[in-house]
N, C-alpha and C positions, 0 to 999 in steps of 0.2 A: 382608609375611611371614606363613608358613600359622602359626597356633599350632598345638602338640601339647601333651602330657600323657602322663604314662607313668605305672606303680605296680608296685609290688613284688608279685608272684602267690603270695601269702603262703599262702592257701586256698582251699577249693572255693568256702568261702562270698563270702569276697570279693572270690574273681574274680568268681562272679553279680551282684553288686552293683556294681563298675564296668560290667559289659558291660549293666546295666539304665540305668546313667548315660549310656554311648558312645550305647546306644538314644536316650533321650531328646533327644540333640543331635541326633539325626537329626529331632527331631519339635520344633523351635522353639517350638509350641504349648506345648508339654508342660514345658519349662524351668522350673525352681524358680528364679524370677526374685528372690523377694522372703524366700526362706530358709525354706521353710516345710516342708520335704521330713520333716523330723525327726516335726510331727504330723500330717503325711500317713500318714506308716510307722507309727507308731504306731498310729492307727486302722484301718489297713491290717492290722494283726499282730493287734490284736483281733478285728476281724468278720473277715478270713480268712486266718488261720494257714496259712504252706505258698503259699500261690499269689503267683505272680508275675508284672511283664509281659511276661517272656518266655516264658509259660505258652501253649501252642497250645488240644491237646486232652487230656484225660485219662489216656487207655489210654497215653500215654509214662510215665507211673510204673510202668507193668510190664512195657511194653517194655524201658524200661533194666535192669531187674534178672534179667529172660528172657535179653536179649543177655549177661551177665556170667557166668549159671549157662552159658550155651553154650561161650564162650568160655573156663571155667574144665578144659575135656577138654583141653587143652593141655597140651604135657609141664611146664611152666618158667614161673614168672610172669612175665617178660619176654616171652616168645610168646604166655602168654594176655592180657596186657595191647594186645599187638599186635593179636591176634586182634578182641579187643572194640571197638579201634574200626574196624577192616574191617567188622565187623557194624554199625556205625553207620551206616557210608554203606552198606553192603548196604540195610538199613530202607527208607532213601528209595525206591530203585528200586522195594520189596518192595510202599510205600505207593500208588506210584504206578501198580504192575500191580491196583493192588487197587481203584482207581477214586478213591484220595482226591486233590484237588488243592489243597483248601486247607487250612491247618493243617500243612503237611507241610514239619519242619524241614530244609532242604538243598534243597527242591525243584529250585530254580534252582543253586544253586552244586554240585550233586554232593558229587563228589570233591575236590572244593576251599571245600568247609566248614569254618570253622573254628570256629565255636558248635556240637559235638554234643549230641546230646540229653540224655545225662550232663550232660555243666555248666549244663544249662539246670532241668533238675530234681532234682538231686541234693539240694538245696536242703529239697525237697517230700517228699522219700522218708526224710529225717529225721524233715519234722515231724510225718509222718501215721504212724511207726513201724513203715516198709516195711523199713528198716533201721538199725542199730544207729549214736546220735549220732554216735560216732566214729570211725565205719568209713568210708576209703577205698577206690577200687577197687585201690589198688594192694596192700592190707592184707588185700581180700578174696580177691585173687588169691594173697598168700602163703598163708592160712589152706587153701587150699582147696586148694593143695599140697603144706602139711603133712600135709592131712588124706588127701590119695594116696598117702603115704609111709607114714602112718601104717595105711592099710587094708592096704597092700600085708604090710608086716610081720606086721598082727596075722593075715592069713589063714593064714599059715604056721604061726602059732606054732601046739606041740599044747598045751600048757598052756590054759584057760577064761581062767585069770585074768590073761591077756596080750591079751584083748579090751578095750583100753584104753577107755576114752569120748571119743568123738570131738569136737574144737573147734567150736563155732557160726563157723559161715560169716559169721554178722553180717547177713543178710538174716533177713526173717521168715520162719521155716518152715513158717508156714500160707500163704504164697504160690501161687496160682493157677499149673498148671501151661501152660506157654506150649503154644499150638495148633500144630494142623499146616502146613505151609505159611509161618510166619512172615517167613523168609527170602526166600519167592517169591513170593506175594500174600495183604497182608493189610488193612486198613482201621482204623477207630476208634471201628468200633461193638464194646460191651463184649459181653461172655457173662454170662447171669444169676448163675453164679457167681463171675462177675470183679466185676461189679457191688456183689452183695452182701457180696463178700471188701472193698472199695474203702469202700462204705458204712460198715461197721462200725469198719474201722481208723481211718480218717479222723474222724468223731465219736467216738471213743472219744479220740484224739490229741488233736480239736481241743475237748474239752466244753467247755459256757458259751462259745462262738464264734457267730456267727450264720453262718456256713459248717454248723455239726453243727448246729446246731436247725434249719435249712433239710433236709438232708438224713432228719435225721428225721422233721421237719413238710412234706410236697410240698406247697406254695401250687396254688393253682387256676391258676397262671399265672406268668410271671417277665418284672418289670417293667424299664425301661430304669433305673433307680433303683432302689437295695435298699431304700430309705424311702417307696416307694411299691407295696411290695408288699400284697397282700392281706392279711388276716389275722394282721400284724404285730402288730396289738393281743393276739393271744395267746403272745408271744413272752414270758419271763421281764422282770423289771422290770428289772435291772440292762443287760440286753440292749438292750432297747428304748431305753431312755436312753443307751445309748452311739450307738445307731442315729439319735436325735435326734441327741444334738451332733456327730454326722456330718455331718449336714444341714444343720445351722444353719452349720458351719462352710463347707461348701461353696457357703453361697451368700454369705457373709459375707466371705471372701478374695477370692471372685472380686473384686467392685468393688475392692477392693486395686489387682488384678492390671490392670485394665483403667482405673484412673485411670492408672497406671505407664506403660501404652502410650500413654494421651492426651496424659503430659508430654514423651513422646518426639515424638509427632505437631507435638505445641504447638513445641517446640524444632527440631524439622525445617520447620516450616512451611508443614505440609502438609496447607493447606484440607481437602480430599478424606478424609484420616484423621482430622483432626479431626472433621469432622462424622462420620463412622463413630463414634469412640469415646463420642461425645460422644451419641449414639444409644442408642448399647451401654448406657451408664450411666442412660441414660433406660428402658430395657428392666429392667435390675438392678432401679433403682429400683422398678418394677412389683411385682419378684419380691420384693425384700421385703416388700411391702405384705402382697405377696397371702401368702406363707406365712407373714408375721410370725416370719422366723428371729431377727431380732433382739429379740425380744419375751421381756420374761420369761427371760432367759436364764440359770440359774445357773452365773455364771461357777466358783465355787467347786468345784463337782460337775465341772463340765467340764475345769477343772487336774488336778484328784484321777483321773479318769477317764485322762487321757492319762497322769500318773504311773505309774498301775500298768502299762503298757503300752508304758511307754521308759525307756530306760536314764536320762534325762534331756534333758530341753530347756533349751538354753542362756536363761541370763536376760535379753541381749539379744533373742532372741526372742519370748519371754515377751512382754516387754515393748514391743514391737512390736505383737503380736496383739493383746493387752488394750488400747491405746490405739489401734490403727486403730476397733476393735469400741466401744469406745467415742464415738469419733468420726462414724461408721458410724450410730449407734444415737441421736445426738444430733443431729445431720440429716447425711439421706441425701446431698443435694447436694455431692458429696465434691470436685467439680470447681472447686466457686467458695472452697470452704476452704483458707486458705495453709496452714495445720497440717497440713492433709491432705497438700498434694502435699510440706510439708516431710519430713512424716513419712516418705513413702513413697522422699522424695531420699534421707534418712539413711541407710533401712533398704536401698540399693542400693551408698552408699557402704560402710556398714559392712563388707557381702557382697565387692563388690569392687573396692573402693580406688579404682586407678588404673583401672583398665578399666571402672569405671561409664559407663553411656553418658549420663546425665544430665550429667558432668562433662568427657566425652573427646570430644569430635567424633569423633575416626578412628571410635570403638566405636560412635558413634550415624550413624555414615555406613555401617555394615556391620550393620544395625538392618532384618529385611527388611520390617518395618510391623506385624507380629504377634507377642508373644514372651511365653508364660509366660500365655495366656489360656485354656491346656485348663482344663475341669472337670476336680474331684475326683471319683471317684468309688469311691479305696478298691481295688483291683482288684477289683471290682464283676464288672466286667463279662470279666474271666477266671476267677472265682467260677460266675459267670451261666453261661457255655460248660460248667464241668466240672461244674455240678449240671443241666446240658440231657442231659449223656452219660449222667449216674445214669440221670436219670427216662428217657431214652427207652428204654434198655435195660430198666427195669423194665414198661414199656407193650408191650416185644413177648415180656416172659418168657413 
């Protein structure tokens, strides 16, 4: 029987967040296998506010709000709502006369997209103060029909004092005016004043982020790792030490994540994966040595750290983390620990029940040998792509 899953499309916000989850199913790697997703985001929202995995390239936070100010010439907010997503799938064709081929959302699906670029960063155009928290496009589309109603009248009137003041549209009014051509070929290199429009909101949205101290500090370089960028040692302290227990965590779940797969392997019987995982953890082990992430670790700073930074993490999990890292840290040989693999049995059953594969045959016969062993890395590395679009724009001002 196929499984599905369905949810109520409650908001913008949390349609992005299922369709960030649907994503992940698509990438087995990448599965929150062991429940950890809550101080993944967490540290995610600290170092960079606003970015997501469904984040391509930059210049779509003013595409979307260019297509909306277009689409707003429309007589009726039901036709400009229409309008605006015509112009969604116009975009694609617009990107792809323009030379872009990767990064370009709909490339492949056209006209039969169903992720547009709106639901994809709408998200981002909150957090960077491109538009107003609680503004919809269907709210900007009435406002902006008010506000045609209301010009039309006040032109006529001869009284001054019938030039009433006009409603905010809910976009920001220092908005970069959209280019010529946008419609028929365009690309996702910035303009020096898109740029520096982009720069300033964004740090200003995100301060105390290491997303806005990057953008105001350009490193000499931009490392596969935000923990092994250059000149981190001049980043605020507060900063930095979140940038640490980034790290330390990243390398500290993993083994979590990859005894998990060895119990599956162990349980299947399958030599060949075995000796893979059992590799894998022989490599781990290395990495802890070498960067000593479990060394020194103040767990206390590193609770307090995620608290200001989530709503809450559950105490089952809590208490998961602290006792793998404990265990982890009291020797590494996590594979020949029963505690270990019991711990990491519990922490699957806890998650999910009856469909734990450690417990269900069927779930561990539909198990494709690899699950939940991506690294962390924070949306680092959609971070990484939208501070490559600053700097390079600012390199050909």
């Amino acid at each position: 029987m196929t499984s599905s899953f369905g949810w109520l499309d409650a908001d913008a916000s949390q349609r992005r967040r299922m369709l960030e989850i649907v994503d992940l199913f698509k990438d087995e790697g990448t599965v929150d296998e062991l429940g950890i997703g809550a101080i993944r985001d967490a540290l995610s929202g600290a170092l960079f506010p606003g970015t997501s995995t469904l984040h391509t390239r930059l210049r779509y936070v003013l595409f979307v709000p260019w297509l909306m100010q277009h689409a707003a010439h429309k007589p009726s907010p039901a036709e400009m709502g229409a309008e605006f997503r015509a112009l969604e799938y116009r975009l694609v064709g617009s990107l792809l006369a323009g030379g872009e081929q990767v990064g370009v959302i709909g490339s492949r699906a056209r006209d039969r997209l169903k992720r547009l670029p709106s639901a994809t960063y709408w998200s981002a155009l909150g957090a960077w103060g491109i538009r107003e928290a609680d503004l919809s496009a269907d709210v900007y589309f009435r406002r902006r029909h008010d506000a045609h109603r209301l010009a039309r009248r006040t032109a006529t009137a001869d009284d001054p004092e019938a030039q009433e003041r006009r409603p905010r549209s809910g976009l920001d009014p220092h908005l970069p005016p959209a280019p010529d051509g946008l419609l028929t070929k365009t690309n996702f290199e910035l303009s020096a004043a898109e740029e520096e429009y982009l720069s300033h909101v964004i740090a200003r949205e995100t301060d105390g982020s290491m997303l806005a101290w990057l953008i105001l500090h350009q490193p000499v370089t931009l490392s596969d790792l935000v923990w092994e960028l250059p000149g981190l040692s001049d980043a605020p302290a507060r900063l930095a030490e979140t940038v640490d227990h980034a790290r330390r965590f990243h390398t500290a779940i993993h083994g979590a994540a990859l005894l998990y797969n060895l119990l599956l392997a162990r349980k299947r019987a399958s030599d060949e994966l075995v000796d893979y995982y059992e590799a894998e953890l022989d490599a781990w082990r290395v990495e802890v040595d070498e960067t000593g992430a479990l060394e020194s670790w103040d767990r206390a700073a590193w609770w307090a750290t995620i608290a200001r930074h989530s709503a809450g993490i559950r105490p089952p999990t809590r208490l998961f983390v602290d006792s793998w890292i404990t265990l982890a840290s009291t020797d590494a040989v996590v594979e020949r620990q029963s505690d270990a693999a019991l711990l990491v049995a519990t922490r699957e059953r806890q998650i999910k029940g009856g469909r734990a594969r450690l417990a269900n045959q069927a779930a561990l016969d539909r198990w494709s040998g690899a699950s939940g062993t991506g690294r962390l890395d924070y949306t680092w590395s959609i971070a990484h792509r939208h501070l490559r679009d600053l700097y390079a724009a600012r390199e050909t001002a």
